[in-house]
Structure formats: structure tokens, C-alpha cells
C-alpha positions as CSV (number, residue, x, y, z in Angstrom):
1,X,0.0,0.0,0.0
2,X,1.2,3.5,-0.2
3,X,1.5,5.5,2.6
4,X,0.1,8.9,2.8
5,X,1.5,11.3,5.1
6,X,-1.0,13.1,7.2
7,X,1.4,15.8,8.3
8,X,0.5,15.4,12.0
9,X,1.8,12.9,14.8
10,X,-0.1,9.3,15.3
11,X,-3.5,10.4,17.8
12,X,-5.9,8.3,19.3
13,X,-9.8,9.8,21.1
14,X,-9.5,9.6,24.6
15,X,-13.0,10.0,26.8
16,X,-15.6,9.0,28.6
17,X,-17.2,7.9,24.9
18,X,-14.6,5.6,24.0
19,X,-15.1,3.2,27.4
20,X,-16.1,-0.2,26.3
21,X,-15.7,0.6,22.3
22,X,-12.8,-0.9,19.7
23,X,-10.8,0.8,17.5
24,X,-8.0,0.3,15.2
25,X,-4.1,2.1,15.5
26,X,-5.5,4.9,13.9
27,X,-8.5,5.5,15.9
28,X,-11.3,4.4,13.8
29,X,-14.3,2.7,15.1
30,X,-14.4,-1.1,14.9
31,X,-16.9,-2.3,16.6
32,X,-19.9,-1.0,14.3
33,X,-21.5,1.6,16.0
34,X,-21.1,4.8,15.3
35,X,-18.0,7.0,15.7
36,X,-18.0,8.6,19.5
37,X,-18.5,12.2,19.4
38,X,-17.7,14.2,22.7
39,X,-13.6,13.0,22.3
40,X,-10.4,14.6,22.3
41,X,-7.8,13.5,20.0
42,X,-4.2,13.4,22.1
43,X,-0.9,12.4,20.6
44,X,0.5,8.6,21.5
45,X,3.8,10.9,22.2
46,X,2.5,12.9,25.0
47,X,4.8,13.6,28.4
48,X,3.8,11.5,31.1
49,X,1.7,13.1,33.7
50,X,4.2,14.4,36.6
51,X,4.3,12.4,39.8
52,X,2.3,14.1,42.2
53,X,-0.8,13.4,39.6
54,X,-0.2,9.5,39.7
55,X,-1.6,7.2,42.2
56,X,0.3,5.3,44.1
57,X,-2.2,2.4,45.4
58,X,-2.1,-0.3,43.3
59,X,-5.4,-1.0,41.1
60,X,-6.9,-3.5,39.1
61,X,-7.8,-2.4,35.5
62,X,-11.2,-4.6,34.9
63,X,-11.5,-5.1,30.7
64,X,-14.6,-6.6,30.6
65,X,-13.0,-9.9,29.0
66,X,-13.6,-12.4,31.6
67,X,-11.1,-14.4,30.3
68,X,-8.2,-11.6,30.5
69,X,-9.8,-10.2,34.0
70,X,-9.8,-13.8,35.7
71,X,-6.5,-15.6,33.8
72,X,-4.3,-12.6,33.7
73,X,-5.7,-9.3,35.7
74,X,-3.9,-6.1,34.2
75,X,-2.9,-3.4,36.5
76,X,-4.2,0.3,36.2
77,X,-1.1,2.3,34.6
78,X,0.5,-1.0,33.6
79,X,1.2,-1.7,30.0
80,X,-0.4,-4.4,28.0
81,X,0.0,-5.9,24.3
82,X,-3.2,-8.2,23.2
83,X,-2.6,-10.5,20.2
84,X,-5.8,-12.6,18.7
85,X,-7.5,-14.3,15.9
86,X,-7.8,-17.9,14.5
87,X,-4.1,-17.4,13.1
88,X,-2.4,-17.0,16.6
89,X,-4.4,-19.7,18.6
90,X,-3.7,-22.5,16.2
91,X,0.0,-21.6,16.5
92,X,0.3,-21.7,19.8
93,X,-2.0,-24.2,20.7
């Protein structure tokens, strides 16, 4: 494919509208319905938030994919790489 340069850094909607929604890299909808609308659109290259804004307790960060919350439970501010499809599984498996 060619690439087309958008002249702008990579961005993705951040909001209460995107909670339980999919989207791709590039922050399109996925998941059918229709595109959120009260969102901001933030950099992926933003400066973390200084320390004194951070929590320090540590949290569970619930998906709402029992198999992720009750095999492997992520933790609030942790990072996290999902891989799926048909593909993967029969690799592994």
C-alpha cells in the first residue's frame, strides 16, 4: 500500500465515549456503532503526567473480558499488548 502522510503525529480519542468501544491504530471505530463524538484527540507521544498526579495504590484495571480479567488481571497504569484471531491460537495451541 502506499503510505500517505497526514502531516500530523499518530493520535488516538480519549473519553468517557470511547469506554467499552474498539478501534484500530489509527482510531477508527471497529466495533460498528457509530464513531463517539464528545472525544479529544491526544498524541500517542504525549509527556507522562508528573508524579504528584499519579496514584500510588495499586489497582486492578477490569476489561470486561472475563477471560483476560480472571487468567491474567492487568494493573491500572501497567502496560499491555493483546494478540488474537484464529491465526495465533492455532500456532500456539
Amino acid at each position: 500500500m502506499q503510505a500517505e502522510d497526514s502531516g500530523k503525529p499518530l493520535e488516538v480519542p480519549v473519553g468517557q465515549e470511547i469506554m467499552s468501544r474498539m478501534f484500530d491504530v489509527f482510531g477508527s471505530v471497529i466495533d460498528r456503532k457509530p464513531p463517539p463524538q464528545n472525544v479529544q484527540w491526544r498524541t500517542i507521544h504525549r509527556k507522562p503526567p508528573p508524579l504528584s498526579e499519579r496514584s500510588t495504590k495499586s489497582e486492578i484495571f477490569e476489561t470486561g473480558i472475563k477471560a483476560i480479567d480472571v487468567l491474567v488481571p492487568l494493573e491500572r497504569g501497567g502496560k499491555a499488548g493483546l494478540f488474537g484471531g484464529a491465526v495465533w491460537a492455532r500456532r500456539c495451541f
